[in-house]
N, C-alpha and C positions, 0 to 999 in steps of 0.2 A: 412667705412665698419661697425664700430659699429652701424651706426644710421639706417641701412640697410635695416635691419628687419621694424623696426618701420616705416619707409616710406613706405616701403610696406603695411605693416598692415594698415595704415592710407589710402593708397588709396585705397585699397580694405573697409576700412569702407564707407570713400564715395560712389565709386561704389555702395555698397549695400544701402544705403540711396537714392540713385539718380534712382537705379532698385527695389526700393523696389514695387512700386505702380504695374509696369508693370507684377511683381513676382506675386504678392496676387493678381492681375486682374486676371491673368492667375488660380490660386487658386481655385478663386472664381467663374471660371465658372465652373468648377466640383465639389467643396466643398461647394459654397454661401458665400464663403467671397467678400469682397469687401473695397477698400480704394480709391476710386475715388472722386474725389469733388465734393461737390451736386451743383446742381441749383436751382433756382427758381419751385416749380411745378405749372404750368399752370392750372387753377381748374377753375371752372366756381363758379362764387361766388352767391350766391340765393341771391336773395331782400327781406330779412325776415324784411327789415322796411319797406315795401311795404302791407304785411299783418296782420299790428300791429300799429296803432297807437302809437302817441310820447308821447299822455297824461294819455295813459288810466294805469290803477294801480293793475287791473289784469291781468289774463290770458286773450287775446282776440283775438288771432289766429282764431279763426273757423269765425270771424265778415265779412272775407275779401270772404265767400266760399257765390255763389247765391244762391237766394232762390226756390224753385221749382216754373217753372213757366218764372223764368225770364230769360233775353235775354241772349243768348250766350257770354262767356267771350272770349272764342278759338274755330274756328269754326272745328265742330264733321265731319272732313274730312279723308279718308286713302286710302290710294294706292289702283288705282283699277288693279285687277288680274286679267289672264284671264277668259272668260265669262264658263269657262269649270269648273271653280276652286272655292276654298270658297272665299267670302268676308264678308264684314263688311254691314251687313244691316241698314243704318242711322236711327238715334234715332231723337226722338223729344225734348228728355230731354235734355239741354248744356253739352257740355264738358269745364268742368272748374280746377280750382286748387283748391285744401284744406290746410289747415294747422290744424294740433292738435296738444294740450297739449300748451305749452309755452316757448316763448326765454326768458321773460323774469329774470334778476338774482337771486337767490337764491329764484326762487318762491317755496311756500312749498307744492304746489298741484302737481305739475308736475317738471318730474327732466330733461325733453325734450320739443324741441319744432322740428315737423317732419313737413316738405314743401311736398306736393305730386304733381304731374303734368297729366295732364290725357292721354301723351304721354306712350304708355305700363300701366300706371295706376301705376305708377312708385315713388319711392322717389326722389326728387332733392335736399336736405340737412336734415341733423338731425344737433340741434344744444341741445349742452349739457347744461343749464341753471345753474349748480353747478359748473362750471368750466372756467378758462379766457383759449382764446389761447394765451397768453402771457404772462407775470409777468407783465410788466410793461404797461398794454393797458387793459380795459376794456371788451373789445370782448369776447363773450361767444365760448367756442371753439366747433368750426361747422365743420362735416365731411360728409361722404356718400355724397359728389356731385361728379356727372359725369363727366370724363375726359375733357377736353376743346378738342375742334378736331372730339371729338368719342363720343357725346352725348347721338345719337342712338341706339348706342351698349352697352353703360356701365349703361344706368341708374341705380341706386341700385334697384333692385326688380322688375323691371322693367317684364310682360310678354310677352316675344318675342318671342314666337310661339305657336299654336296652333293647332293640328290635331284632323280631325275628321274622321273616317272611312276610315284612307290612307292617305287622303287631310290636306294638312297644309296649312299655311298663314302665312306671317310673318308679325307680329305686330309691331314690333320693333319704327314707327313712327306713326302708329295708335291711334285713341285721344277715350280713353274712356269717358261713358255721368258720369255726376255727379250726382247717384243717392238720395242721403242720406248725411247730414255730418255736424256734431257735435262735440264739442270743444274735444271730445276722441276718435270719429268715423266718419270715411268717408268710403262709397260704391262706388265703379266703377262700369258702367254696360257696357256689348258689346253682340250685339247678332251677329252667323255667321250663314250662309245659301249661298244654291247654285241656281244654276236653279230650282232645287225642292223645293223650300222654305226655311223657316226659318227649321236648324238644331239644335241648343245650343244657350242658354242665360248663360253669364260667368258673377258670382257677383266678383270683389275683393272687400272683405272687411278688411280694418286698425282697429285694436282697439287700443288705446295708456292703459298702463297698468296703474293705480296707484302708490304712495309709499308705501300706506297701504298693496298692494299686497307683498307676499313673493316675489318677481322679485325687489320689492321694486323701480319700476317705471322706471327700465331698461330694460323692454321690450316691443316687441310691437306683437300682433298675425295681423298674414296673412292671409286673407280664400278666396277661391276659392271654387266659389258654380258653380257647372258643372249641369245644368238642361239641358233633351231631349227634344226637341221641336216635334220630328217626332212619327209615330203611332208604329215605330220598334225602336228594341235595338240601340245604337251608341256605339263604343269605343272612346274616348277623351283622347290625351295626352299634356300636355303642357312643356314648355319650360321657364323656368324664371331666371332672373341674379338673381346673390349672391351679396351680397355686395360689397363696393370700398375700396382699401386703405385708410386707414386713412392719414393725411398729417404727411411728414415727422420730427419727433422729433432731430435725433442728425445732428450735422453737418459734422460728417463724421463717416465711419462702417456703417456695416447694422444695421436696426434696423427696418425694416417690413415685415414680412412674409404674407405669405398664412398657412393655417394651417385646419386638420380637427380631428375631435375624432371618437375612432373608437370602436364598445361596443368587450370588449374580457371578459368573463365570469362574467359581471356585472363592470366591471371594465374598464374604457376610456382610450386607450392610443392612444397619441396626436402624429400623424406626420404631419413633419412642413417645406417649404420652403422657403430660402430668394428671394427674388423678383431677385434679382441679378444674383440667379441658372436660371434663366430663360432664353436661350439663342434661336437665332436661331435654329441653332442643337436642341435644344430643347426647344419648346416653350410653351409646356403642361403639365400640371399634371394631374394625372388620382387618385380623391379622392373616388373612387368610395365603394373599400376597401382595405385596406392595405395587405402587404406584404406575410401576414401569412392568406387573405383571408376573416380577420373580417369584417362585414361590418360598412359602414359610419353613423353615429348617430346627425353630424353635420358638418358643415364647414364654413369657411368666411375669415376673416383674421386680421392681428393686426400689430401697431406699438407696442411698447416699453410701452406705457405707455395707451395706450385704446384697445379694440377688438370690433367685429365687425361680431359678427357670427349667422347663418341660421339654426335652427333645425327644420327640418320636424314632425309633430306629426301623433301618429295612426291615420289611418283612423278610422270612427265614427264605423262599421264594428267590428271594433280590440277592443281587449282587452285595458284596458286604460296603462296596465304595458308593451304591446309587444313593437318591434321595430316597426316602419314605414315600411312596407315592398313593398308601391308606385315608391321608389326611381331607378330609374333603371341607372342612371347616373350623377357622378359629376366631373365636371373637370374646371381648371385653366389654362388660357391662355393669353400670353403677346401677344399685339395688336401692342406695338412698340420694338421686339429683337432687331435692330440696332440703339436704341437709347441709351443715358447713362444709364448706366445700373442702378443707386442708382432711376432714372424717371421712371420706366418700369409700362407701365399703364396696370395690370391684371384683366381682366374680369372672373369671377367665374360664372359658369352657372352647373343649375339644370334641368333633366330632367326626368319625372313621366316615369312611364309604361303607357299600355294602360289601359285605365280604363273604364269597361262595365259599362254602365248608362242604364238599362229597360224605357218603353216609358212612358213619364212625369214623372220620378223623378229624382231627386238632389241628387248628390254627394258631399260632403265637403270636401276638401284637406286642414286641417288645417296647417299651419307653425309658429312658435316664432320664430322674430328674437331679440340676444339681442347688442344692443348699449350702451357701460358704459365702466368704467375705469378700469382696472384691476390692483385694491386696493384689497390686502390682506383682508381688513376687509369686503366689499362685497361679492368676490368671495370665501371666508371662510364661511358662512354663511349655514346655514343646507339644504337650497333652492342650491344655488346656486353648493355646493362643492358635491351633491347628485347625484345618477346616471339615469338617462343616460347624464345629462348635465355635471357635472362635471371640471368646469371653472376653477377650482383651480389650475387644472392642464396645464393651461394657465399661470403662475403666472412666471416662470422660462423659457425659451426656451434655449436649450446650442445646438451648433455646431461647428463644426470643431475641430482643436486639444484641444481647451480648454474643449472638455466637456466630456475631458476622466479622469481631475483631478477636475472639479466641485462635489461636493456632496452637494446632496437638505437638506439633517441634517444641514451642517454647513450653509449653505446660509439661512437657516429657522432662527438656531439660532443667527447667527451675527444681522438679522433682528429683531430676539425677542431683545437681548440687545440696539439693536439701538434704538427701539420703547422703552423700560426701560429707557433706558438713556434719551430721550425725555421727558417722561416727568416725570423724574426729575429735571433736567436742564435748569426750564424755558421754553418745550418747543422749544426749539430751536434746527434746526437739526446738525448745523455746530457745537453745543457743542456737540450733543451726538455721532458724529464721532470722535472728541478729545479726548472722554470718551474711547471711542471704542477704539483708539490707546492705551492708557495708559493700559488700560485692557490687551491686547491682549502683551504687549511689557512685562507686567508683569508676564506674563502667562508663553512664552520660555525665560526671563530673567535667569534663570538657564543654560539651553541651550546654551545661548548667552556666558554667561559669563563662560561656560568651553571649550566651542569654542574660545573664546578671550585669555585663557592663552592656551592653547593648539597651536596655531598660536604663541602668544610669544614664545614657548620653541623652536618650531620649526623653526622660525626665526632667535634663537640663536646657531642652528646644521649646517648653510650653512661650515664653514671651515670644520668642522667630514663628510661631506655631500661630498662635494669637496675631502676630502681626500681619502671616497671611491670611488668616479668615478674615481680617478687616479689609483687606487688599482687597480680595479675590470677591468675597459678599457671598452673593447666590450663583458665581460660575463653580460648581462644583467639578468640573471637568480640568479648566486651567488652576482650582485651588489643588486637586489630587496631580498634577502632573508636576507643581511647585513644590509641593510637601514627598515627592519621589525627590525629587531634584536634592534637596535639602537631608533628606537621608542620607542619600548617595553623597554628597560633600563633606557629612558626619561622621558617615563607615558606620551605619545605623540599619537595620535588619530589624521592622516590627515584626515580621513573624517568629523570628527566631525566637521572642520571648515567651511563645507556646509552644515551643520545639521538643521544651524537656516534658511539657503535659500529655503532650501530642504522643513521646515514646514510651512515657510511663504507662498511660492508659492501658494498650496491651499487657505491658506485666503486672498492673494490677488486678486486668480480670484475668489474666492466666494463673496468677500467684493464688487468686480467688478459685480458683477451678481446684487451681495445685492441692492447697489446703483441703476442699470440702472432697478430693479424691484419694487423697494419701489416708490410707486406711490405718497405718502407723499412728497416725495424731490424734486417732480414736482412743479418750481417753490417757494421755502421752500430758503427766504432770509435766510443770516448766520447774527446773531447778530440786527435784529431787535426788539425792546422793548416802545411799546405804539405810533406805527405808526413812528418809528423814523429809519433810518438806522445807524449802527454804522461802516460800511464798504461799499466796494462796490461791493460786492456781492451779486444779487438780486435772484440767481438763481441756486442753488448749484446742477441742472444736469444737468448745461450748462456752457462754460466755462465760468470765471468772468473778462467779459469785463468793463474795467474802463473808454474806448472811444469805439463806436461801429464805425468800416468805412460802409459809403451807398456803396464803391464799393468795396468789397472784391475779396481777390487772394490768388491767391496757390503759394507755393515755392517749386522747383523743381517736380514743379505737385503732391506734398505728401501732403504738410504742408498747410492745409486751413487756412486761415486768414481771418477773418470777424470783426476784434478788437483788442484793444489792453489789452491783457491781463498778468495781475501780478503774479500771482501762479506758471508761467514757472519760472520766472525769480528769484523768492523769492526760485523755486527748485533749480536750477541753481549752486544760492551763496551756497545753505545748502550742496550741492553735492560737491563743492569745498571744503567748510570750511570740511568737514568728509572728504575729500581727505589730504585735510588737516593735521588733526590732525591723522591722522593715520598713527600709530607706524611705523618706518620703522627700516628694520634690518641693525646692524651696517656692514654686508658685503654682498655683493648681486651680483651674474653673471651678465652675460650679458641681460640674457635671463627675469631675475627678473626685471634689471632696467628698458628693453623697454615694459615688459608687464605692468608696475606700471603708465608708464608714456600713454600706451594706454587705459589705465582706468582712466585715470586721461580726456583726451578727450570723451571718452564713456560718462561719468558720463554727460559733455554737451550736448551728442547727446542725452541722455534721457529725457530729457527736453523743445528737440525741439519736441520730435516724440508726447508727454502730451503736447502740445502747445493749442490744439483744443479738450483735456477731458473737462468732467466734472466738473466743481471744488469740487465738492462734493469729488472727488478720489484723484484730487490736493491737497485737503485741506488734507486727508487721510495720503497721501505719503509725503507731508510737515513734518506734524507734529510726525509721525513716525521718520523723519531721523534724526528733531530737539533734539528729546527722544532719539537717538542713538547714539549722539553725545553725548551727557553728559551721557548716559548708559558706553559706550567707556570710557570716562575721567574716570569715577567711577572706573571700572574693571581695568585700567591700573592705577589709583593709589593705588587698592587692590596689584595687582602684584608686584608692586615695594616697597610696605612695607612688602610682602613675599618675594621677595629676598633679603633687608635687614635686614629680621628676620634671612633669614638662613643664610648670613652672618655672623649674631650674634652666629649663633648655638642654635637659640629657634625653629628652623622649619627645620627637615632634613625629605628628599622626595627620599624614598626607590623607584628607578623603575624598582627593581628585584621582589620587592614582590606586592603585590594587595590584598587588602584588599575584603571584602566581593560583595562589589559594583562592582569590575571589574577594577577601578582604581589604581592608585602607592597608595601606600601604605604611611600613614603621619605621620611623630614619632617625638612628642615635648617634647624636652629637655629644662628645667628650666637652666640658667647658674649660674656658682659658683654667691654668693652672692658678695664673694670680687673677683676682678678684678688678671686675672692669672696674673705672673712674676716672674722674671728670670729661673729657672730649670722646673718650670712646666708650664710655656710660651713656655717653649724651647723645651718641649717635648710633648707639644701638637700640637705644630707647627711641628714637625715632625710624627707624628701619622697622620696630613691630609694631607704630603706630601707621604705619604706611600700608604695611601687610594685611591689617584686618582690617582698613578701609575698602583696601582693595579687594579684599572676600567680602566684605558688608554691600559693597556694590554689585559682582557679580551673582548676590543672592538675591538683589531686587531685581534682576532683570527678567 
């Protein structure tokens, strides 16, 4: 019967470790959490060494686009409609591919290299040339390609529809001609018309931005030139994708939304969902305006560590400072709701009003989109943090229950000290999180350590404790107003001993934010120093795998395992040894021993659940517990030469009275020089057997 409780409790912790996933799936289809194991995503991968030479030593993307004149690379074919409806009138010019700007690495002309396809007139990869997709691989990291399966439908930017006076078409596999295209610009052209002739000539045209540019070469404009071909008016509306997912960053949680900004009196605010919200029941979002009605200024979507977003510019018509006021529709939709939810491939589609075009002239539908990292030091920039773009405010995303104790102060500042602590430190970001612990341990060290003897004194009240529940029985009322009393006589504060949990909690999930935001950590070895590693740690916002397995597995469907990693294990031992060495009271119920010994197994489950973090956050929570461990030793051999002091009679702790602070009250007495004996030994030693009758009495009353 004693061990009762405890097997119980123990099964029920399993239970919830083995239903945890099944709990947050469920979560996560009305909140957007999610803890499912990723897979592989299927992406269609671009041949960007296809339109690049191996030897050349610049930029040379544009070498691989025809020149006017020459033969067809993809023949300029599209769905024929029926003979009632618009089509595509064939061009003489090719329909080909382009490539601008450059893949290759750290080229300093161009911070991209963008593949375009003359399907929709569409992008089929941007590759980021300032950046690896991997720590340990050379690969420039490359995103915006089309779902594998759904290439039709997802291209990025792709234009897939067009209406002219009622009449649509759908472009969606239609191959625009190549009219124009230059290592920073390529034009698409497509003319449509019906049985009455030609109707509309549609330009898209790419510009790839500079770094000279404020955009500082993360962005690229869209144009859409809308020309009347007929001797009357037309109205023209078109239809065009948003951008793709980016590929997925963590190995398990969300970590890629959809997201749009929305102008509220000069001012952006960002609503944002995770891919995972995305269910059958509901399989759409309507970005069209928010809540309260604002409208949309932008939209696209982002992992963790890049975004990916579409902003519409005024028309030439508008003032250069209004909104866009063309936009008549934005919405987000998953293509596959009954697949894994962490896969969910979302298509983002934009669509104009109608737009009246007078006979022979051109309408311009400008758009920027921007592709880049969401680094602090970019998206902080006077450009970039400005309004109606406002990117900054991309920097942070919170949801679910944590984002009711996140605050953007503390997450900004943990982040300024981190980036402090960098570079002083060499540089290195695994020291400036060390930093960051010692700091921060220093900081509620106070806290800590009156919450540490406060737990002692009340540690040493269980027998007075015990004496009142036998007193009091079932008056829970006059038991709780005895057991206040008995604090209050002791200079005893039970809460204080959650005081330090209570304040860490915030800088846990802020330091947690901190981490999965600082775009610096992406990839940011711990203890590297002139090409050399001094751990094996290559990757401090991925766990630190010391063997990688090619076939990774899940435990009890939670626990993703893709490697074998040290941080769990190295928490594991520190969780024990602090289990450890902590104080235990010399008399303890029933109820004290099995909860002691149920946190003594917690303490392991915590370290299974961190199996598949970060280690940037392992490395975090390591070295915190390592400091709290020897914090602990310190404060309890403070305590133990205070109550050897009072012992002595150099330290008596009044906890009738309280001094100005709210505390017992602390009165030190110097003891005789010479050592008492015989008659005034003999009646001093009766003087403190008088004293503690007389508090022994006053506690029963």
């Amino acid at each position: 019967m004693q061990n009762r409780r405890l097997i119980i409790g123990m099964l029920l912790a399993v239970a919830l470790v083995i239903l945890w996933q099944p709990l947050f799936y469920f979560i996560g289809t009305k909140m957007g959490w999610d803890m499912s194991p990723p897979r592989p995503v299927p992406q269609q991968q671009p041949e960007v060494a296809a339109t690049q030479p191996a030897a050349t030593t610049g930029p040379q993307l544009a070498t691989s686009v025809p020149a006017a004149g020459a033969s067809p690379q993809i023949a300029a074919t599209a769905p024929q409609p029926p003979a009632s409806g618009l089509r595509v009138i064939p061009s003489t010019q090719p329909a080909g591919t382009a490539a601008l700007g450059s893949v290759r690495p750290l080229d300093p002309e161009y911070r991209m290299g963008v593949m375009l396809v003359p399907q929709g007139a569409a992008i089929n990869a941007v590759v980021l040339n300032q950046f690896k997709q991997t720590a340990r691989a050379d690969d420039r990291y490359t995103f915006q390609t089309p779902y594998a399966g759904a290439e039709s439908v997802s291209r990025p930017l792709a234009t897939q529809m067009l209406g002219v006076n009622g009449k649509t078409i759908d472009l969606s596999v239609a191959e625009w001609s190549l009219v124009r295209a230059e290592q920073n610009l390529a034009t698409y052209a497509l003319t449509l018309g019906d049985d009455s002739g030609p109707l509309a000539t549609v330009r898209k045209t790419y510009r790839l931005l500079p770094p000279s540019d404020p955009s500082q070469g993360y962005e690229i404009e869209i144009t859409h030139e809308l020309q009347n071909l007929t001797a009357g008016p037309i109205s023209v509306r078109a239809v065009l994708n948003g951008p793709t997912l980016p590929p997925q960053e963590q190995q398990y949680g969300a970590d890629r939304h959809t997201l749009a900004g929305f102008a509220d009196r000069g001012y952006v605010q960002v609503a944002h969902d995770m891919i995972e919200s995305f269910t059958q029941d509901k399989p759409t979002r309507d970005y069209t305006k928010d809540k309260d009605g604002n409208p949309v200024v932008w939209a696209g979507s982002a992992s963790i560590y890049f975004n990916a977003l579409l902003r519409p510019l005024p028309l030439p018509a508008q003032a250069p400072h209004e909104l866009p006021n063309y936009i008549q529709n934005i919405t987000a939709t998953v293509l596959n709701p009954q697949g894994d939810a962490k896969q969910h491939q979302i298509v983002m589609t934009f669509t104009t009003a109608d737009l009246s075009i007078a006979p022979g002239q051109t309408v311009s539908v400008p758009m920027r989109a921007f592709f880049g990292p969401r680094q602090r030091k970019l998206l902080n920039s006077d450009y970039y943090s400005a309004f109606p773009l406002q990117y900054d405010r991309t920097l942070v995303l919170t949801s679910g229950i944590c984002a009711i104790c996140t605050f953007q102060w503390l997450i900004n500042l943990l982040v300024w000290l981190l980036n402090a602590f960098h570079w002083i430190l060499f540089k290195d970001w695994g020291l400036a999180i060390i930093a960051l612990v010692v700091l921060v341990r220093a900081i509620l060290h106070p806290v800590t350590k009156r919450s540490q003897i406060s737990m002692s004194r009340m540690s040493k009240m269980g027998p007075e404790l015990e004496r009142l529940k036998k007193k009091y029985g079932d008056n829970k009322e006059e038991l709780n107003k005895a057991m206040m009393q008995l604090y209050k006589e002791q200079g005893v504060a039970p809460m204080l001993g959650c005081l330090p949990m209570f304040l860490q909690m915030p800088i846990w999930i802020a330091l947690w934010q901190a981490l999965q935001t600082t775009f610096e950590l992406r990839q940011a070895p711990f203890l590297e120093f002139f090409g050399i590693h001094f751990t094996w740690i290559h990757d401090l916002s991925k766990p630190d795998h010391l063997i990688e397995f090619s076939r990774p597995f899940t435990i009890l469907g939670l626990i993703h395992v893709s490697g074998l990693n040290i941080l769990p294990f190295l928490l594991g031992i520190v969780f024990w040894l602090q289990m450890k060495f902590q104080p235990k009271p010399p008399t303890m119920t029933k109820e004290q021993e099995q909860q002691q010994k149920m946190m003594q197994w917690m303490t392991l489950l915590f370290p299974i659940m961190l199996y598949s973090g970060p280690s940037g956050l392992n490395l975090y929570i390591l070295t915190s517990t390592v400091i709290g461990i020897i914090e602990s030793k310190i404060i309890r051999d403070h305590i133990r030469q205070q109550e050897e002091a009072e012992k002595a009679g150099r330290v008596i702790v009044d906890a009738g009275r309280k001094h100005k602070g709210g505390g017992p009250a602390v009165r030190r007495v110097t003891p005789d020089t010479k050592p008492r004996s015989g008659l005034m030994k003999w009646l001093a030693d009766l003087q403190e057997r008088a004293e503690q009758v007389r508090r022994q009495a006053e506690r029963r009353k």
